[in-house]
C-alpha positions in Angstrom: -49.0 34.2 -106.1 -47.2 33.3 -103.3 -49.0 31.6 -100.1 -48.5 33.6 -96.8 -49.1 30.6 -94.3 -50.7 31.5 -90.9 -52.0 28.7 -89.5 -48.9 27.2 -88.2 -51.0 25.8 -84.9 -52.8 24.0 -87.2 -49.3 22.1 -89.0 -46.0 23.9 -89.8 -43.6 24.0 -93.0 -41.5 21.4 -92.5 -37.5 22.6 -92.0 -34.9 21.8 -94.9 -32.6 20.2 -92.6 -35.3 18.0 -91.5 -36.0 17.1 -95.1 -32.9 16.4 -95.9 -32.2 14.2 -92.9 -35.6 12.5 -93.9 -34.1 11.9 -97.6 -30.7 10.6 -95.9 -32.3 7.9 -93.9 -34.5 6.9 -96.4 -31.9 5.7 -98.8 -29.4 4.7 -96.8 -30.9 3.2 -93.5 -33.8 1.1 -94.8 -33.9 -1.8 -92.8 -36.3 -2.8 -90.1 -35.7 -2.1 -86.8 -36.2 -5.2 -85.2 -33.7 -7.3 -87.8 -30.7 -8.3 -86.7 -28.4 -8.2 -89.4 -26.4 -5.2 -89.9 -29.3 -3.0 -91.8 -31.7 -3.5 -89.1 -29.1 -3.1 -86.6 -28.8 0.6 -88.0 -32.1 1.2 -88.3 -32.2 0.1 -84.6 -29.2 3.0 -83.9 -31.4 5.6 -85.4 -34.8 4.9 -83.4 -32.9 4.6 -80.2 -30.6 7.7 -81.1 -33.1 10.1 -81.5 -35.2 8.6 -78.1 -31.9 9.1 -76.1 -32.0 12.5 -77.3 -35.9 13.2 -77.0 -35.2 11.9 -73.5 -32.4 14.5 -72.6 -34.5 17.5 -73.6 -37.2 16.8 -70.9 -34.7 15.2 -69.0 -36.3 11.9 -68.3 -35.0 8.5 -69.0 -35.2 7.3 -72.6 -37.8 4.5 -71.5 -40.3 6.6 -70.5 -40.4 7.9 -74.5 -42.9 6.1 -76.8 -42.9 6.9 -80.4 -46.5 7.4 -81.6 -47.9 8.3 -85.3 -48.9 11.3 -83.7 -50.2 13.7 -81.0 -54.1 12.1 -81.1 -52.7 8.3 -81.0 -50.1 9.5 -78.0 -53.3 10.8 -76.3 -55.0 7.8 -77.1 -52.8 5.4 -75.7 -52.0 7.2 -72.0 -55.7 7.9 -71.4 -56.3 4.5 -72.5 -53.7 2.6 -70.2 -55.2 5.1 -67.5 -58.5 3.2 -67.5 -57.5 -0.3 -68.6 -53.9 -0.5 -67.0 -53.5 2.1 -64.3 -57.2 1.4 -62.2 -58.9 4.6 -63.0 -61.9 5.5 -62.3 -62.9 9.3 -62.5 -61.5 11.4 -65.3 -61.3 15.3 -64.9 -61.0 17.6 -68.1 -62.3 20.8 -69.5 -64.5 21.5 -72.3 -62.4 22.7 -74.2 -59.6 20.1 -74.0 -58.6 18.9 -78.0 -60.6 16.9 -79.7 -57.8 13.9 -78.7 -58.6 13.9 -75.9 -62.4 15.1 -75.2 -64.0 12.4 -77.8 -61.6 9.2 -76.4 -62.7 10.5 -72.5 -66.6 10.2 -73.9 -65.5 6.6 -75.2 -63.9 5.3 -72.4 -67.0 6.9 -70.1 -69.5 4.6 -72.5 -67.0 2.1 -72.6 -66.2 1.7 -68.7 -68.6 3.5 -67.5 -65.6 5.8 -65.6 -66.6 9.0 -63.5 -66.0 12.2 -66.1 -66.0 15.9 -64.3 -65.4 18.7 -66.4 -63.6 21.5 -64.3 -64.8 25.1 -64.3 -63.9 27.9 -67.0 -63.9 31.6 -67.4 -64.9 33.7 -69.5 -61.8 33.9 -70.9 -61.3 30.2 -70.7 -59.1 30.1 -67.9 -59.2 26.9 -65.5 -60.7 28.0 -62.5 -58.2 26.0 -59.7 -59.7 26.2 -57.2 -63.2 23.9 -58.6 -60.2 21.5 -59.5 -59.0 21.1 -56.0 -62.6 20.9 -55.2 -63.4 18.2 -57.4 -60.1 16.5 -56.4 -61.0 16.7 -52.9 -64.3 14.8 -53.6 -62.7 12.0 -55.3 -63.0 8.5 -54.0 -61.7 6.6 -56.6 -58.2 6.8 -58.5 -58.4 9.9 -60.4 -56.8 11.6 -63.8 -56.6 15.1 -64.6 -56.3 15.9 -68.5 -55.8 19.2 -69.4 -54.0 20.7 -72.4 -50.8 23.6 -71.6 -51.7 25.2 -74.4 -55.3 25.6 -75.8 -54.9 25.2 -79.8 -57.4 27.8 -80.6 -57.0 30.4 -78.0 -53.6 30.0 -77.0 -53.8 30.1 -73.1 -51.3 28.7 -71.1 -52.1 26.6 -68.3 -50.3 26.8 -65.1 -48.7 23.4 -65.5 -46.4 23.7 -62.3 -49.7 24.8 -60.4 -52.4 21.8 -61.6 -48.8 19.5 -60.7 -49.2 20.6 -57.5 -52.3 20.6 -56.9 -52.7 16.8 -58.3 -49.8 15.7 -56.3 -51.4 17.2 -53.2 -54.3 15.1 -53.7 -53.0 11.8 -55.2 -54.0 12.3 -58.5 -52.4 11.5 -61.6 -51.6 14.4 -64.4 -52.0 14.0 -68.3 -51.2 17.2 -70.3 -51.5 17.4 -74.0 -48.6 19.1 -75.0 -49.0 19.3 -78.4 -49.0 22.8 -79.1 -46.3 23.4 -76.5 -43.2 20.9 -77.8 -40.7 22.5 -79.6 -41.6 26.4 -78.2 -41.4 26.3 -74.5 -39.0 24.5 -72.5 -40.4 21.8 -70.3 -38.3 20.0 -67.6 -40.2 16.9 -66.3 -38.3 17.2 -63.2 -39.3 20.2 -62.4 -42.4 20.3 -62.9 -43.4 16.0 -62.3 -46.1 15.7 -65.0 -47.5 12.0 -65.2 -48.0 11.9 -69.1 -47.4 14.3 -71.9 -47.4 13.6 -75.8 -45.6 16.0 -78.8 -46.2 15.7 -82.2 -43.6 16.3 -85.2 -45.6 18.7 -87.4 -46.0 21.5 -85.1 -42.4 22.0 -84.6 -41.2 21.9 -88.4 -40.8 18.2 -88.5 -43.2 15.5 -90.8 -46.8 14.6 -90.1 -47.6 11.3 -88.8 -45.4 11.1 -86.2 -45.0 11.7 -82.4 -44.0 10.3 -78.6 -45.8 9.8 -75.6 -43.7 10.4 -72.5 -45.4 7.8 -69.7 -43.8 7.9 -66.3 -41.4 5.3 -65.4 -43.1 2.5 -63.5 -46.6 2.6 -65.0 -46.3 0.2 -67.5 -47.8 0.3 -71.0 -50.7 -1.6 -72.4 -50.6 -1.3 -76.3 -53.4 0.2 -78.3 -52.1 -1.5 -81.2 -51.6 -5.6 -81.5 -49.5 -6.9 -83.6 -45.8 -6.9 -82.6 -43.6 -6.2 -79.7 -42.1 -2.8 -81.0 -41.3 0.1 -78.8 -40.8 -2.3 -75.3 -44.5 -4.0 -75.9 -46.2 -0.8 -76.2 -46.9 -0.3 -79.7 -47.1 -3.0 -82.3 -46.0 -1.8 -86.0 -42.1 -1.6 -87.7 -40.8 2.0 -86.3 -41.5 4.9 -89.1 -37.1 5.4 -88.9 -37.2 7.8 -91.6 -39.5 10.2 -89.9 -38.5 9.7 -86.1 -35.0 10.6 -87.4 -36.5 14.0 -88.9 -38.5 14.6 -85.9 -35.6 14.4 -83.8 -33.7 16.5 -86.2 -36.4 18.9 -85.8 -37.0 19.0 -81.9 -32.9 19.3 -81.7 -33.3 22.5 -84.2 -36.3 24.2 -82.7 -34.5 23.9 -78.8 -31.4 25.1 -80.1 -33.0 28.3 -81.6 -35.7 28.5 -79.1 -35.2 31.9 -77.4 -34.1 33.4 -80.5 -37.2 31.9 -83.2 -40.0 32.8 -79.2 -38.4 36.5 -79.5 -38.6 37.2 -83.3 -42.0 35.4 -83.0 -43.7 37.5 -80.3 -42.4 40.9 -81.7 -44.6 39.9 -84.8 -47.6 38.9 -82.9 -47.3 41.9 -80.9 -46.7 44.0 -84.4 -49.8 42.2 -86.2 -51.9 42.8 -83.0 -51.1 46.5 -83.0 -51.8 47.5 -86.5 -55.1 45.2 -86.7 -56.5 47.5 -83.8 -55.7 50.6 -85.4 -57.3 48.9 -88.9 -60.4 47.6 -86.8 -60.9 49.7 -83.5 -63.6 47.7 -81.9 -61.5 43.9 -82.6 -61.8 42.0 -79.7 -59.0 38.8 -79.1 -60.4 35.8 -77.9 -59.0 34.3 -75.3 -56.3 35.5 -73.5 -54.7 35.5 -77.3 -53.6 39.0 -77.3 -51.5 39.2 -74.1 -48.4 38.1 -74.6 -47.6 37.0 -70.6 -50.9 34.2 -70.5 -50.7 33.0 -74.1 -49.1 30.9 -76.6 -46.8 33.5 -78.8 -47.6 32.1 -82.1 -51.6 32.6 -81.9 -53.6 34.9 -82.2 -57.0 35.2 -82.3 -59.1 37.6 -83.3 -63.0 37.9 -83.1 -64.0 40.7 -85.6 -67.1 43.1 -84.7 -69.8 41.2 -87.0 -70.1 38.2 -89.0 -67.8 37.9 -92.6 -68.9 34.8 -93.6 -66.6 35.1 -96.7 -63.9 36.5 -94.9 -61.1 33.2 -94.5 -62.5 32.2 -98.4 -61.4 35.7 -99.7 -58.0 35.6 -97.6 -57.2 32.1 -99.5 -58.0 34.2 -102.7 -55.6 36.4 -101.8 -52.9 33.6 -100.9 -53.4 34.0 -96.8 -54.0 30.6 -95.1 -56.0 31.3 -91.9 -58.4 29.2 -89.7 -61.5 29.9 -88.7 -63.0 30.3 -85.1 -67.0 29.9 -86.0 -69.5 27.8 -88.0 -69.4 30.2 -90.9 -65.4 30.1 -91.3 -65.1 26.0 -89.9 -67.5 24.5 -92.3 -68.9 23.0 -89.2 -72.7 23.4 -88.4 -71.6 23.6 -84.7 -68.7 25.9 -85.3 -65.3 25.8 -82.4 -66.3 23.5 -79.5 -63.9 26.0 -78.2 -65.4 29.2 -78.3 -69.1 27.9 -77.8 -67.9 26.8 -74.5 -66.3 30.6 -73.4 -68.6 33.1 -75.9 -72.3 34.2 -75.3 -74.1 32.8 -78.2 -74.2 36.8 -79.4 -70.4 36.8 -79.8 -70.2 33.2 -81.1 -72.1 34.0 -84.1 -69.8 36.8 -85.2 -66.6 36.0 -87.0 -63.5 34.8 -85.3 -60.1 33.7 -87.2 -57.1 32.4 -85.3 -54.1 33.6 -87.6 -50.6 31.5 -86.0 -47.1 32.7 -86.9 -43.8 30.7 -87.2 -39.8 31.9 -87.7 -40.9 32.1 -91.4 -43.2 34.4 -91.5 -42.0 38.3 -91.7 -43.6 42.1 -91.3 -43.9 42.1 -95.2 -46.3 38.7 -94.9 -48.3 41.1 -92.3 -48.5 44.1 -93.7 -50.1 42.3 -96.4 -52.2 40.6 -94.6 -53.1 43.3 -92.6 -53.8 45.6 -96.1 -56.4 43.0 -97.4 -58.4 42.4 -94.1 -58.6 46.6 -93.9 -60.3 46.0 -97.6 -63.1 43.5 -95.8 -63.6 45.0 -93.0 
């Protein structure tokens, strides 16, 4: 039986290409970075190849890119240095920021004893902007805003360009876990003058355990990790060469094909969202997960009109990887953080399941998919 994979928010297949550049560097360019004989001198090429490169698609300078294990330790480190390095003293977030970055904010709160202010949502879990230029007004100490562009299980995107503004106007620095959005939407850090973002490899078809922090020029880092002077002080530990190689192989392949993978994408989330209301007429989207304009076009998800505690088990039986949305489907006595913080506890307790799509995915995967949910519900 063959796996139809739709949880692609959650980590996605990782490209050929990418393997194979993987495989390449891993048995020919094995030394350590920081070696100065010709191996290491290679190695060294490779790390600071694929920065320069990083650099260019958010067009920043290659400085400003820190090469993390990963989205959570690039979150880590800026909100971190934010505290200890940069003089904060108030911290504003949502609560439904990822888990990154909403469990090391309660840390550094119990740690430092920093101000924490969680901005306004809507029903829909939209920011409301206007109680985070009130909050920002109010603020007499050095302040950070965190919040995500794209929300992992909902798929609502934030008005970057707007909160930008906004913390600009009012002296405030901006963090924005961009996790979700590297590798499918185009951001251009001039533009739009976010302090901090972070990207992780495995949600654009590149390996696990591997990232970058971008950190404005002039901030300075504090490492997390002690140990060495890798990546300009900022992160003790020998470079992982092999896999920044593949994600820059990756990140180079997913902006190439960008507008071509985004339109192929969105014509099947529009496609699975059409047949699953004519399969289950009172479906509801949570989120603003079913319009394309406001959300993230590889999620979608869908809060079914009762609870199907066995519904993301069967799926699996059938060879359909899904996530869930609630305590039944998470295996989580508290279910999505997420959708208690938007849902009446009435809704909450019915069964939600974010299905995510990539370029691999086709109509045949859905129509499946779409045939066994009509069985269950």
């Amino acid at each position: 039986m063959n796996t139809i994979y739709l949880d692609n928010a959650a980590t996605t297949p990782i490209d050929n290409d990418v393997i194979d550049t993987i495989t390449k560097v891993m048995k020919e360019i094995y030394g350590n970075p920081s070696s100065t004989h010709q191996l290491g001198r290679k190695a060294k090429a490779v790390v600071e190849g694929a920065r320069k490169s990083i650099a260019k698609h958010f067009n920043v300078s290659a400085g400003e890119v820190v090469f993390t294990a990963g989205g959570s330790e690039a979150d880590n480190l800026i909100l971190r240095n934010a505290v200890v390095n940069l003089n904060v003293k108030r911290i504003i977030i949502s609560n439904i920021e990822h888990h990154a970055v909403l469990h090391t904010v309660e840390a550094l709160e119990k740690e430092f004893d920093i101000v924490v202010e969680y901005v306004n949502l809507d029903e829909k879990g939209n920011i409301d902007y206007q109680h985070l230029v009130e909050l920002l007004r109010t603020a007499e100490t050095k302040t950070l805003v965190s919040l995500m562009h794209i929300n992992n299980e909902l798929g609502n995107l934030l008005d970057i360009r707007k909160v930008s503004d906004i913390c600009i106007e009012n002296n405030a620095l901006f963090h924005s876990d961009t996790v979700q959005t590297i590798g499918h939407y185009k951001i251009d850090l001039q533009q739009i003058p976010i302090d901090f973002i972070t990207a992780s490899a495995h949600k654009f078809h590149g390996p696990k355990g591997v990232g970058f922090a971008i950190i404005k020029k002039g901030f300075g880092i504090q490492p997390i990790l002690i140990g060495g002077e890798q990546e300009r002080g900022a992160r003790a530990g020998t470079e992982n060469v092999h896999n920044i190689a593949g994600m820059h192989k990756a990140l180079d392949i997913a902006i190439a094909n960008l507008e071509r993978d985004k339109k192929y994408i969105t014509e099947l989330k529009s496609y699975f969202i059409d047949r699953l209301k004519t399969i289950v007429p009172q479906i509801q989207f949570n989120g603003h997960s079913d319009d394309p304009d406001k959300s993230s076009y590889i999620i979608v998800n869908a809060r079914f009109p009762k609870e199907l505690p066995m519904l993301l088990f069967n799926l699996d039986l059938k060879g359909i990887a899904a996530s869930g949305g609630s305590a039944c489907q998470s295996g989580s006595a508290q279910g999505s953080h997420v959708l208690n913080a938007i849902l009446p506890e009435s809704e909450v307790q019915k069964t939600s399941v974010r299905f995510s799509f990539s370029k691999y995915i086709t109509k045949k995967d859905l129509d499946y998919t779409l045939g066994v949910l009509k069985e269950w519900v």
